[in-house]
Each structure stands twice: as C-alpha cells, then as structure tokens.
N, C-alpha and C positions, 0 to 999 in steps of 0.2 A: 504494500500500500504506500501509496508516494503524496506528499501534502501537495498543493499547488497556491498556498496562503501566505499570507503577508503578515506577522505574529503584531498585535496589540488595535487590529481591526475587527469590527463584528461581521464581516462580510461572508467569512471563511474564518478555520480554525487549523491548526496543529493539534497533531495527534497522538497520544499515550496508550498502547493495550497494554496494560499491567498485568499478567496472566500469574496464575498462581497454582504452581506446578512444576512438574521439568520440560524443558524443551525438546522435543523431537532432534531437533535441527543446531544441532551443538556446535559453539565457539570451539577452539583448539581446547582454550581452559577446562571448557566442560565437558570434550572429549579427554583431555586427563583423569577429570574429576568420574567420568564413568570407569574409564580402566582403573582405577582407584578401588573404587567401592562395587567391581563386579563380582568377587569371589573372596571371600577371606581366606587366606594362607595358602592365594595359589599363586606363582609369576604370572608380573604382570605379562610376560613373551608367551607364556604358557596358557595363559586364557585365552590372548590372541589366536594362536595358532590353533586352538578347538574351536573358535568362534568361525575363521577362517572355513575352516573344513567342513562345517556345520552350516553356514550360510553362506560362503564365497564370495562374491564384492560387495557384500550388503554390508559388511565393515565398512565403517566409514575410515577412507586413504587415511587421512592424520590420524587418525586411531591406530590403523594396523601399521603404517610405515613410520612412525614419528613416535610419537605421545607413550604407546607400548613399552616399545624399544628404549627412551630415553629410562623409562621407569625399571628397566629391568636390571633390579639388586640394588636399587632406593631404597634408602631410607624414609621413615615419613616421620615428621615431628608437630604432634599436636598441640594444644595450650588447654586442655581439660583432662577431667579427669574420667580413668575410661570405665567406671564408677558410672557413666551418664550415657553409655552405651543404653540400648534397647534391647536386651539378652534373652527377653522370657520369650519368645514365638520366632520360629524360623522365618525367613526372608524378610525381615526386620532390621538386620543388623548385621553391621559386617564391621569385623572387631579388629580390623587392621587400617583405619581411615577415619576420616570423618569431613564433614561439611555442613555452611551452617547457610541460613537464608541468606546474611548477608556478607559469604566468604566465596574466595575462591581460590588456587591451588597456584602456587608461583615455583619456580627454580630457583635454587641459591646455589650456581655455580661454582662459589667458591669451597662449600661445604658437600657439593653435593647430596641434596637433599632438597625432598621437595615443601616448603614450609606454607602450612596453612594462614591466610592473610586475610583477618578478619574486615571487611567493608569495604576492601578496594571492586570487588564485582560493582557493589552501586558506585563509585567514583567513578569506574571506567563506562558504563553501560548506563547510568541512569542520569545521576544529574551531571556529570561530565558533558553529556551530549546535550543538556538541556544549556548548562555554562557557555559549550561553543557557540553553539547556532543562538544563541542571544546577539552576539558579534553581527549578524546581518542579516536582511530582510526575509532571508529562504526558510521556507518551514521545514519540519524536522519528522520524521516518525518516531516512535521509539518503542519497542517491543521490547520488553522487561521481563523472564521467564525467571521467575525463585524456583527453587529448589525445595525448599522448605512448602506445605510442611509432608514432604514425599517421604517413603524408608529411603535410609535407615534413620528411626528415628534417634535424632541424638542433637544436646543443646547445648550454649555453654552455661557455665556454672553461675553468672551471675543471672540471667533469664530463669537458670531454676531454681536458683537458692529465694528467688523474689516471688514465686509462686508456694511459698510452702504450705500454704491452706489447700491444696488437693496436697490428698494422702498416697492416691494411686502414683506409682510410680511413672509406669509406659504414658499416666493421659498425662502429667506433669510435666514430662519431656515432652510430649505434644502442646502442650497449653504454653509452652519455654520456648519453641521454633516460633508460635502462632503471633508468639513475642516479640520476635525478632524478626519477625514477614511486616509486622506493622510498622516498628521502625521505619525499618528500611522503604514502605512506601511513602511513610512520612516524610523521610527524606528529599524521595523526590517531591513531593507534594510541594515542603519546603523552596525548593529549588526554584517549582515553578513562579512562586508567588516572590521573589525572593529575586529572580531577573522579571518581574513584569511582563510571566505569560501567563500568568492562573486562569484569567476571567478569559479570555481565548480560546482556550487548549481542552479538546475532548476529552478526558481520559474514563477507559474503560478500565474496571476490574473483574475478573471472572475468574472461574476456575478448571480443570480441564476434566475434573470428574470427580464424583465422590469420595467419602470415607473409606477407604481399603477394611475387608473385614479379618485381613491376617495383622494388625498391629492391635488388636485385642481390647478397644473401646464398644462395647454392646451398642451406647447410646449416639457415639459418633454422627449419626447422618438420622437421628431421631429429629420430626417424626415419622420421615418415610423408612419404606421398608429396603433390604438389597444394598450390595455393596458394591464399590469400583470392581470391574469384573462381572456386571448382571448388565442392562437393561429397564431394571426396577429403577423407581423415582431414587432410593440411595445411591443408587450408582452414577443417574444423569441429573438430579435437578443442582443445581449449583448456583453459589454467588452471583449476582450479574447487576453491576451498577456504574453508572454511566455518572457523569461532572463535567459540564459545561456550563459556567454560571452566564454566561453571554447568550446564549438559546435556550438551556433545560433549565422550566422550572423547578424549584426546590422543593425536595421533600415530596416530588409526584413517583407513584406506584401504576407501572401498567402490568398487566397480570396476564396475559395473550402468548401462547408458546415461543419463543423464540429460539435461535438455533446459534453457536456459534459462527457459522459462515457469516450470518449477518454480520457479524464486523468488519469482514470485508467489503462488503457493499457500501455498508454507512460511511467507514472513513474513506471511500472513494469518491462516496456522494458527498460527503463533508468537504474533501481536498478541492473539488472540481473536477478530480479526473476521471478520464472515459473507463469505461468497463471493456475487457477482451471481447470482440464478436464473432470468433470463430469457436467459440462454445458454449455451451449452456449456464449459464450462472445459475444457482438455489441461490443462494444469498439476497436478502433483501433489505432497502435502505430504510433502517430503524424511526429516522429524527422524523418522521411525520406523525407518527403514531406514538414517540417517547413526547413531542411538543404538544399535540394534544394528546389527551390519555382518554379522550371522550369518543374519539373515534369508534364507529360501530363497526367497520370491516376489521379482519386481522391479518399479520404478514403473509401468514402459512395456514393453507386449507388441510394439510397434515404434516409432520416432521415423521421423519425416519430413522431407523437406526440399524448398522447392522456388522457384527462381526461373527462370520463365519454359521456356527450352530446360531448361536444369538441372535435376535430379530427381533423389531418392534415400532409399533408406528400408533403416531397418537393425533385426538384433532383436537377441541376446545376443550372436548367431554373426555372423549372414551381413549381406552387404551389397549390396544394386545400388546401382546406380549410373546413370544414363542420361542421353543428352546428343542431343533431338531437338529441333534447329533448325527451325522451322516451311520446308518447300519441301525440304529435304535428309535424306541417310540419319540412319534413329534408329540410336546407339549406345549399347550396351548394358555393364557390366562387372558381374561376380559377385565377389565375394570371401568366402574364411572368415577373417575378423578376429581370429580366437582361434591362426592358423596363420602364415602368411607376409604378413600385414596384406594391403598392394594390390599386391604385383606378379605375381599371376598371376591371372588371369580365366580362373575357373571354368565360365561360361556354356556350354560345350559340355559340361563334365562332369557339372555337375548342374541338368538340366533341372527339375527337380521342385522344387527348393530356388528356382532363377528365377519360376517360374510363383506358386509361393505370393506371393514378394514382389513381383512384378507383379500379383497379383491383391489384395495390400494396398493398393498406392501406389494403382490405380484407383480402390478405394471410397474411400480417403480423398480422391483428386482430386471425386470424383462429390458429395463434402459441402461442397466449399470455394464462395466465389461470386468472380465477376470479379474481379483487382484494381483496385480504384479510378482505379490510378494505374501505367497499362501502362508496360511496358516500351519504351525509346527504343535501343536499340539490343542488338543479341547479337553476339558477337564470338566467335573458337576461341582456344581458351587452349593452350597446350604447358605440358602436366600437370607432365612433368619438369624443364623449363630455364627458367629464371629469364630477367630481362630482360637480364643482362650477359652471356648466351650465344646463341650463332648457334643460329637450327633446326637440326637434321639428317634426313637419310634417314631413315624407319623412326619416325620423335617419333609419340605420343600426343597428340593434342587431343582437347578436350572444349568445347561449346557454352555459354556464360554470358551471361545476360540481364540487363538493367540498365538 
C-alpha cells in the first residue's frame, strides 16, 4: 500500500497498520529471530538443512544462506531470567532464546554473539520512519508486525514483576508481553503526535488471529468459543480499530463483518491510489461505512475462510462452519451469531439457512486455484479445552490444516 498524501492536510492521510502478531514476511532480523526460537537445543545449520529437505525453496534465501549459517555455534546472551520462560505446555517455549515485543536480535562482532537489544525494533521500524518522512512533504506507510504476544511466551522481568496480582504464572507472562505490545504502540502513537502527524495519519490496529489454545489460558478469547487453529469466533474474531481524528469520529462502533483484506483497499482509497485491474480484489474500502456507522448496506454479503480441512463462511447472521479431513467424516456446525454465538448447532433446525451457505462456500471454492504451497499436515483440534486440560467424553473436535 503506497500513501499519495501531503502529511498535516485533511484532504488525504498517511498511513499506520499496526498488526499485532508475527509477520509472515520477515526482515533479515526476524528471519534471525525465527532461526533462533525454531527448535531448542538443535543447530541453528541443523534445523536449516531439515527445513531445506522438508520444504525446498520455501526457506526463505536469508534464512537458509545467511542468518543460519552466521548463527551456527553462537552464542546467545539474554538480560532475564530464564525463570520467565513459559515451561508448562509444549510449543510454548523454547528454552535457548528469547524475544520480546519490543526487541530484536543484533550481532556483536567483536564478541561474537548475538545480543538481544531491547526497543531498537521500534527505533528502527516505527517511529524512526515516522522521525524521517517528517523531513518532507511524501507520505509514509508503515506496517509494524510485534511479535508479542505470539509463543514462546516469555517477558522481561520488570513487565512481570509489575503485574504480580495475577497469580497464574503462563497468563502473567502473557499479561507482561501485552505490556510491553502497548508501550511500544505508544510509542509510536507518541511519535506521531510529537512531529505533527496524529490528527492526519490513519492508523489501524488488529490482530492476525486469536488466542492459541496450546499456551494454557481457558479464558483467553472468552466469550467466544475455539482457538487460533479452528474457524470458530476464538480463532477469527479479533481487535480491529481504526484512529483518524481528521475523518473518524470518536468513540463510533460499526458492528458489520469485516475482513482483513479490507485494509488494503481502504489505505489505497485513503492514499488516492488506483487499485490493480488485472485481478479481482475482495477487499473493500472501509471509510464510508466507519464515517457513517448509520449506513444500512454492509461491505460483504459473506466473508470466507479456508485452510485446507477447515472451512467456513458467514453473512450478518448465520455461520457454518465445516471441518472435512480428506479420507474421514465431513463435519458440519450452523450457528445464528446475532443469538447464542456457537454453542448450539443449528444444522438440523434450519436446513434452508445451511444449504444457502453451503451453496456460497462452493462457488467461492469453484473460483479459488490450488495453493501453491499444500498443506503438510491436518490434525483435530478440541474446540473447547485448551492445552492444560485433559480431553473428555463427549469434547468437540474440528479438523485444521497447516
């Protein structure tokens, strides 16, 4: 997304997506920072070369030719204590690194060693870039991906030793990251107001998906049901708030499904720039319907979602849900969203409301093309019980691809 703005005009604006999560699309740093924290007590060359075998160019180059290899028989030196690791629930923790929302992983050539550098990620990446492009009239984007509050969970010690009224341990170090995620937007928030682009500057914040139910919070994504890894409202309904004190008014709630593509549309309709016409855009420009919130149409007559087994497509109301494992029974749920969210599937009661959105999710299946980059494994998830609870009788699974 590219601004096409003049900063400190109401005409147009500059644009902030604040996302809160990790990025797909990694700097070299945070390709370090994944070779880091992908396996404990394996070489970092040794994980490479399985990932290598296992996916083939899907490594990303600086990962496998650089970033690896520099790290291979590093050292790594923390400033916490590992005391603040996350130990109780496997793929939590990895007990030979660490990172925080607002760190990222530097070189010290002269010691050899790669030493963790607590705030320079927002210096370089946040308001760094808000400091420069003050300098002249060209507007700026800036996409900001935290880290926090992802696994493995772990914080530093003055974040946790300041929360000590929660007693649990794991949500403590979560409530310690969630800590240091807010800072750090503050920061930049700071920044903007601070060179004279606040009341200008769109910025969005969201998140890229729910509660994970292997870090062992039951209540995490209460009150919806399902976890990151499902389909169900825990897994997708997320953060989503918009700050543009020059167009949005304050304190307005539009309630109408929205998707994150939309941010691509809106900060292009924001910027002034054109949209690609050689392919289909979903994405739809938000600011008419966040500007009035009285609006009777909505952006999306349904949203979709789909990895692999997983599927699910919902409109104002209703929801399926479906979880067909290729070789095993398909599972089906219906919900009316506007009622008792997801615990009661509807699917024998209304035939006719299934069928319609069965007969949506296909034609949207029948337009999509392979993915690229198939799925290596599908597993059944327990919808309800997090990773620090036994299964029981009677539990709910659902199928997730990945």
């Amino acid at each position: 997304m590219v601004g096409k703005v003049t900063p400190n005009t109401q005409e147009s604006a500059s644009i902030i997506a604040a996302i809160m999560g990790h990025d797909p699309y990694k700097t070299p740093n945070e390709c370090l920072r994944s070779c880091i924290n992908a396996n404990a007590g394996i070489p970092a060359k040794d994980w490479v070369q399985s990932k290598q075998a296992a996916f083939g160019d899907r490594i990303e180059p600086f990962l496998a030719e650089s970033a690896c290899k520099a790290l291979s028989g590093s050292k790594l030196k923390t400033d916490y204590d590992e005391a603040f690791h996350h130990k109780e629930l496997p793929l939590a923790c990895s007990l030979d690194a660490t990172c925080f929302a607002d760190t990222t992983i530097e070189h010290d050539p002269d010691n050899g060693i790669f030493v963790m550098t607590p705030e320079r990620k927002i210096k370089l990446y946040g308001t760094g870039v808000i400091e420069c492009k003050n300098t002249s009239v060209r507007p700026f984007f800036l996409y900001l991906a935290h880290w926090a509050p992802h696994t493995p969970l772990q914080a530093t010690r003055e974040d946790y030793e300041a929360l000590s009224d929660i007693e649990l341990h794991r949500e403590r170090v979560y409530a310690a990251m969630i800590r240091s995620l807010d800072r750090s937007v503050g920061r930049v928030m700071d920044a903007l107001k601070s060179n004279g682009l606040d009341e200008n500057t769109l910025v969005i914040f969201t998140s890229d998906n729910g509660g994970a139910g292997y870090i062992g919070l039951p209540d995490v994504n209460d009150p919806y049901r399902g976890w990151k890894g499902s389909f169900f409202e825990g897994g997708i309904r997320v953060p989503f708030l918009a700050r543009w004190p020059a167009r949005l008014p304050s304190g307005s709630t539009y309630t109408a499904p929205v998707h994150h593509f939309d941010i691509y549309t809106t900060a292009a309709a924001t910027a002034g720039a054109d949209l690609p016409t050689d392919r289909p855009i979903d994405g739809v420009d938000l600011m008419p319907y966040l500007i009035n919130t009285d609006l009777t149409d909505t952006p999306h007559e349904h949203l979709f979602f789909r990895s692999g087994a997983a599927q699910a497509v919902r409109d104002e109301r209703w929801k399926l849900v479906v979880s067909a494992p290729q070789g095993l029974p398909r599972k089906e749920w219906l919900f009316d969203l506007t009622s008792d969210g997801e615990w009661n599937n509807l699917l024998a009661e209304q035939p006719e409301v299934a069928n319609r959105l069965r007969d949506a999710l296909e034609a949207h299946n029948s337009e999509q093309t392979e993915p690229l980059w198939p799925s290596i494994a599908t597993t059944a998830r327990n919808i309800d019980r997090d990773l620090s609870q036994q299964d029981q009788p009677g539990d709910e699974f659902a199928y997730w691809s990945n």
